[in-house]
C-alpha positions as CSV (number, residue, x, y, z in Angstrom):
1,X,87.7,133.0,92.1
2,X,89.4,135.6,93.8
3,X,88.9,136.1,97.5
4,X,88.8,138.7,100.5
5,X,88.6,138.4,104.1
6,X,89.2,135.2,104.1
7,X,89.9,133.7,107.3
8,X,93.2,131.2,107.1
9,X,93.4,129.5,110.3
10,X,89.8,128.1,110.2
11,X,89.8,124.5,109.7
12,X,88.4,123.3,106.1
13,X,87.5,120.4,108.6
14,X,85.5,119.7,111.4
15,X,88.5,119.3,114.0
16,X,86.3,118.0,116.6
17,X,85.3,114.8,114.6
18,X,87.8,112.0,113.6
19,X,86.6,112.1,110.4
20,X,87.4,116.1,110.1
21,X,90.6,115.1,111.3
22,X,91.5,112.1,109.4
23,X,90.9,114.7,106.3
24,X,93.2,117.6,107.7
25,X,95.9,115.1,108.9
26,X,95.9,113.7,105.1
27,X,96.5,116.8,103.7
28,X,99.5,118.4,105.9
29,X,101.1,114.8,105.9
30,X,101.0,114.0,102.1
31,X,104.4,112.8,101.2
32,X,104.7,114.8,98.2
33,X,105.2,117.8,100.1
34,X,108.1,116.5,101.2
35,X,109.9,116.5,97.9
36,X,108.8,120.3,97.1
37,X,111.8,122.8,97.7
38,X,112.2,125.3,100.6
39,X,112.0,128.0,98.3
40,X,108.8,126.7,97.6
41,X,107.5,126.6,101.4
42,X,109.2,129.9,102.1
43,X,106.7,131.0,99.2
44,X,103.7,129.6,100.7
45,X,104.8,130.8,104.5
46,X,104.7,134.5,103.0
47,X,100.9,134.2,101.1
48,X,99.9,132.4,104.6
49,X,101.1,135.3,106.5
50,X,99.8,138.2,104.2
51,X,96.5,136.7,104.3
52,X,96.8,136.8,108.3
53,X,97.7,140.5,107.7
54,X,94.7,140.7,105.8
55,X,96.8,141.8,102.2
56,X,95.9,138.8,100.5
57,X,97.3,139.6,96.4
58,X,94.9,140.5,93.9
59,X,93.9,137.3,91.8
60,X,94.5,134.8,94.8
61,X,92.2,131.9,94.7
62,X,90.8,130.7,97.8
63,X,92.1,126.9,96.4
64,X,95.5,128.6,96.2
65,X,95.1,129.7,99.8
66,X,93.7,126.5,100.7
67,X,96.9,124.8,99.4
68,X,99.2,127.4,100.6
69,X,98.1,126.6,104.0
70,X,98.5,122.8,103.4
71,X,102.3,123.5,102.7
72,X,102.7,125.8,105.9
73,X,100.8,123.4,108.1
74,X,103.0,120.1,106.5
75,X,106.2,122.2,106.4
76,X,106.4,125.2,109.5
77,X,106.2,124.5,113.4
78,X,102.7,125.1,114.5
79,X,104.2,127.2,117.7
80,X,107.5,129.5,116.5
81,X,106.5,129.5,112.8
82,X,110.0,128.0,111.9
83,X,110.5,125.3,109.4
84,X,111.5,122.4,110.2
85,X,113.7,119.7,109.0
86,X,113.0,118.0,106.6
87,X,113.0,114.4,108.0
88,X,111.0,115.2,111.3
89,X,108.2,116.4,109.4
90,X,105.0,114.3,109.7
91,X,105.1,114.4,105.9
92,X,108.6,112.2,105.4
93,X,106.7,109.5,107.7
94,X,105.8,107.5,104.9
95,X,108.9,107.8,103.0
96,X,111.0,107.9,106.1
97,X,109.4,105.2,108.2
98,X,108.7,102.9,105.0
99,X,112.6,101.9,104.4
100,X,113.5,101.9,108.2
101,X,109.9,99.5,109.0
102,X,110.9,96.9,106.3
103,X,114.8,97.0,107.2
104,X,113.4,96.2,110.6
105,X,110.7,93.2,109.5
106,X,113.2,91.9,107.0
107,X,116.6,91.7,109.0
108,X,115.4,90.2,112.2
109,X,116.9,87.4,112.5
110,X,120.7,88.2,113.8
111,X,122.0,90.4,116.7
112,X,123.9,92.8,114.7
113,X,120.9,93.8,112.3
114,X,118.4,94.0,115.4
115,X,121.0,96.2,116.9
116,X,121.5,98.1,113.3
117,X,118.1,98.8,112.8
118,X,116.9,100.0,115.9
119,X,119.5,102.2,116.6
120,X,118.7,103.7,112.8
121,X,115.1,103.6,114.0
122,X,115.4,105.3,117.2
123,X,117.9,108.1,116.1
124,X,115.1,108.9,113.3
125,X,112.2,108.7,116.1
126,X,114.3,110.7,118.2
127,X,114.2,113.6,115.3
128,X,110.7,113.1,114.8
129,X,109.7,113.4,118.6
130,X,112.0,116.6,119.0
131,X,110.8,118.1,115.7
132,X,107.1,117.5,116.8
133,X,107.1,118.7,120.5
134,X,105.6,121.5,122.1
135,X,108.1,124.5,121.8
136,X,106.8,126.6,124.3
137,X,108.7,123.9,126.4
138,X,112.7,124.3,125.3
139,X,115.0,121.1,126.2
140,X,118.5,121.7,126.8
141,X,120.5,119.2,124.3
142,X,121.7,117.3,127.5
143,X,118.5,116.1,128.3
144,X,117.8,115.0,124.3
145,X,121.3,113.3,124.6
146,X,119.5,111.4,127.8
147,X,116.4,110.5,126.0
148,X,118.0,109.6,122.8
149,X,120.3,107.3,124.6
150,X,117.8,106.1,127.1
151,X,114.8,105.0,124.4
152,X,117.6,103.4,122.1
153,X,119.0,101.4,125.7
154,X,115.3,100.5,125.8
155,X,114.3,99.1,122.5
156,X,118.5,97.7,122.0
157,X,117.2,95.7,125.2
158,X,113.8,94.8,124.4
159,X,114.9,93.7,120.5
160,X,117.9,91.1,121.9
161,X,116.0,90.2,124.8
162,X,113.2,88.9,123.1
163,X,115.2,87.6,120.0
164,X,117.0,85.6,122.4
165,X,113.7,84.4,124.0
166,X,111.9,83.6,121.1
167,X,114.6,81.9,118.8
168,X,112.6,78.1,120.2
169,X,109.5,79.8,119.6
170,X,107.1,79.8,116.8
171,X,108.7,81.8,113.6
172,X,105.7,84.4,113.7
173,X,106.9,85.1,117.2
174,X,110.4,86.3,116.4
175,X,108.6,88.6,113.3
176,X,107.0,90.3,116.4
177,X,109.9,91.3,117.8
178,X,110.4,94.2,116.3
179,X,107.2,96.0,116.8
180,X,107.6,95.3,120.9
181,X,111.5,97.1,121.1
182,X,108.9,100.1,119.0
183,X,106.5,100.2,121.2
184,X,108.9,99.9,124.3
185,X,111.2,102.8,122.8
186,X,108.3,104.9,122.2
187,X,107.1,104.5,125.6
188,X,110.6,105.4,127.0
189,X,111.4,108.3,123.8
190,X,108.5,110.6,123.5
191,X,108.4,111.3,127.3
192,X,112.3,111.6,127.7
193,X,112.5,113.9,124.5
194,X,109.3,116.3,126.2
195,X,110.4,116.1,129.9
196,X,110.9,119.6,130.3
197,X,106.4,119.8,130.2
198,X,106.3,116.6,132.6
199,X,108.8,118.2,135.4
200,X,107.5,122.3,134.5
201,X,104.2,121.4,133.4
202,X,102.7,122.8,129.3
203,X,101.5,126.3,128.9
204,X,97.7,126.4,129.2
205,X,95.2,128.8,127.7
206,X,91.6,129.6,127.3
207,X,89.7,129.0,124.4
208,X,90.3,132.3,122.9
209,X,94.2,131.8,123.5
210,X,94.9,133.9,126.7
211,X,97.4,132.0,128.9
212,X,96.5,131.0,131.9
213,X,99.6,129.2,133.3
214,X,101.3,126.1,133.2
215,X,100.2,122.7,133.8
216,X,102.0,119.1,134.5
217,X,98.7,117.4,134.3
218,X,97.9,118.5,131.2
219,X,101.4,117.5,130.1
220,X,101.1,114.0,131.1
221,X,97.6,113.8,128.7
222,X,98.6,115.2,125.6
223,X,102.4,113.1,125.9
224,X,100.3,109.8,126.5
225,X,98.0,110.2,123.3
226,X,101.1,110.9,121.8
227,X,102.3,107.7,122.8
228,X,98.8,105.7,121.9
229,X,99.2,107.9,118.6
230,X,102.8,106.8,117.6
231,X,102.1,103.5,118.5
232,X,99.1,102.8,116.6
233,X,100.7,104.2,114.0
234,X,103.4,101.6,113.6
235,X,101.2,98.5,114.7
236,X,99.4,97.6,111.7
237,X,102.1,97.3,109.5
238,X,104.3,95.5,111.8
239,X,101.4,93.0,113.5
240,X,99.7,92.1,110.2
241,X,102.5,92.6,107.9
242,X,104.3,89.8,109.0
243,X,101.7,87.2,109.0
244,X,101.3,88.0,104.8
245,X,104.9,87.5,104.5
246,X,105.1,84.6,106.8
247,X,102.5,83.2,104.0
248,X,103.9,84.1,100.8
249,X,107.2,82.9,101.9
250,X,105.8,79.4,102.4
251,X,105.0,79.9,98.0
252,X,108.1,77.9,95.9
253,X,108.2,81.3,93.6
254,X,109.0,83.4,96.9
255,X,111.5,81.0,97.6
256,X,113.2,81.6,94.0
257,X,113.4,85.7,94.7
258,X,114.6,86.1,98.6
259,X,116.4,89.3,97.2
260,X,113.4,90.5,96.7
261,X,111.7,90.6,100.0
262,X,113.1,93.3,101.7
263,X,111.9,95.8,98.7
264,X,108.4,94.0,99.0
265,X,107.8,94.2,102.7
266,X,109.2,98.4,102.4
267,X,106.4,99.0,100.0
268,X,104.0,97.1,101.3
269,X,104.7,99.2,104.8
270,X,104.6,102.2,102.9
271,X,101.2,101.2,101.8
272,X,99.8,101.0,105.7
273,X,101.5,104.1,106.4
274,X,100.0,106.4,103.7
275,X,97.1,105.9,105.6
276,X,98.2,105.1,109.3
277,X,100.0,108.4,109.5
278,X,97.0,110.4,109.2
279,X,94.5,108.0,110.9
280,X,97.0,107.6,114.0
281,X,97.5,111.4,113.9
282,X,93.8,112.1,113.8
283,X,93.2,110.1,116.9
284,X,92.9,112.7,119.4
285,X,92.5,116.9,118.4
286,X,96.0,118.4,118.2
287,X,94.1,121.3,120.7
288,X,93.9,119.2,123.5
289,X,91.0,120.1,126.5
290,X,91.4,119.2,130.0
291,X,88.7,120.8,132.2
292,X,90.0,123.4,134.9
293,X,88.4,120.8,137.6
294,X,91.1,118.7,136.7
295,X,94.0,120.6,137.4
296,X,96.5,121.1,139.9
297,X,95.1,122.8,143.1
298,X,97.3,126.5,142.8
299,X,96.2,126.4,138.6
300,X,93.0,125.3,139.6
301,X,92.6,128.8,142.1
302,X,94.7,131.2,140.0
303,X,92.3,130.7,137.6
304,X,89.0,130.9,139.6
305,X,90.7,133.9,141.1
306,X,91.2,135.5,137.7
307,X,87.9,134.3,135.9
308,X,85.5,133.1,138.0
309,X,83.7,130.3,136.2
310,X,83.9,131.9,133.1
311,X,86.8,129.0,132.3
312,X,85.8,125.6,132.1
313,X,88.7,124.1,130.0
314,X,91.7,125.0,129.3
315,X,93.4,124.0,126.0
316,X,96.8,123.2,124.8
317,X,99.3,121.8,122.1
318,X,99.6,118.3,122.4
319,X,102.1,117.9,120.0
320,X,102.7,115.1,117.6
């Protein structure tokens, strides 16, 4: 059925719900977009932007809008419209994060495959968390030199630290290991990579998208779900993973195909991730609140001096 005045950037899902989420976060981060061409995005950026223009083409479908908007969403930079590359995209975390996850849980054992892995790991986090961040907030490729090198110091340390420590503790243990250097690094990565919206604060507007100013303290919430978000993400598949492997292993026909393992435990991960990705993205909205009362003192005035009461929250990017 063809359609007219339709409205694009309304949300086929209830964004204030997890469940409304979980269902939009599916559909920009399903891996198959990630195997479609850029000619192909570049085609659905163009039908998205005529349909903001309000020239949709005769004999568009609203499910062909629906889906164009999918690939723009999956594929294009929610604040400059650019696309970006291909393996920061939240849609190449599954195939992305599947390999690098079960190289990790696999090759645990020595020094120089902890040391391989996480570097790999934290270069392609590194990607992700620069691809992902708020743009209205531009980093200078010093400070992403810094935070790359910092959050791969941290989880290098964490990973041979604790592989050291755990090597006369219980095998599970040591399968562990890799999931704390994760969580460490992420902690250290995501707020490195965004520091330019911890030390100048993230651009803050009202809920009709007049800026208002720029806030630190608004920063500091949306980096930390970030954090909770990227985290959760990853901990199912490292947590419970090993404990099925540390099981099966223990079986005399697992024993017979060790060369198998590492292909096992990659698609197994990819199995938690087709639906951690979304579920972990959906955990907070992407248009973050913070009420005015909240911030700074000289935000908090500018904008009773502008508005009056008429603002009660201000809203922002969080990122992802």
């Amino acid at each position: 059925m063809a359609v007219s005045g339709f409205d694009i950037d309304v949300p086929r899902w209830d964004q204030s719900t997890f469940m409304g989420r979980l269902k939009h976060f599916a559909n920009i981060t399903d891996w198959r977009t990630a195997l479609l061409p850029d000619s192909r995005l570049d085609e659905a950026k163009v039908l998205v932007e005529s349909c903001r223009a309000g020239s949709v083409p005769p004999g568009t479908t609203e499910e062909q809008l629906h889906y164009a908007k999918k690939l723009y969403d999956s594929a294009f930079h929610p604040d400059t419209g650019d696309r970006m590359n291909l393996i920061g995209r939240m849609s190449f975390q599954v195939p992305g994060g599947m390999a690098i996850t079960g190289g990790m849980l696999q090759f645990y054992r020595t020094v120089p495959a902890v040391v391989f892995w996480q570097w790999v790991n934290q270069s392609f986090n590194a990607l992700v968390n620069y691809t992902n961040r708020n743009a209205a907030s531009p980093i200078t490729p010093n400070q992403i030199g810094v935070a790359y090198l910092t959050a791969t110091s941290t989880a290098l340390a964490t990973a041979v630290g604790l592989n050291f420590y755990t090597k006369r503790a219980p095998p599970l243990v040591a399968r562990w290991v890799p999931f704390a250097a994760v969580a460490s690094a992420n902690c250290v990565n995501i707020p490195m990579m965004r520091q330019q919206e911890l030390l100048n604060g993230i651009a803050v507007t009202d809920e009709n998208g007049n800026k208002l100013g720029h806030s630190k303290k608004a920063a500091v919430k949306g980096i930390t779900q970030v954090v909770i978000s990227r985290i959760t993400m990853a901990a199912p598949g490292m947590i419970i993973l090993p404990v099925i492997m540390q099981r099966l292993e223990k079986f005399k026909f697992m024993q017979r195909i060790t060369f198998f393992h590492g292909p096992l435990q990659v698609m197994m991960v990819g199995a938690f991730l087709v639906f951690m990705v979304p579920a972990a993205c959906s955990l907070f909205p992407q248009q973050c609140s913070m009420a005015v009362s909240k911030l700074e003192p000289e935000l908090r005035e500018s904008i009773l001096c502008h508005y009056g009461d008429s603002v009660q929250y201000v809203y922002f990017n969080k990122g992802l």
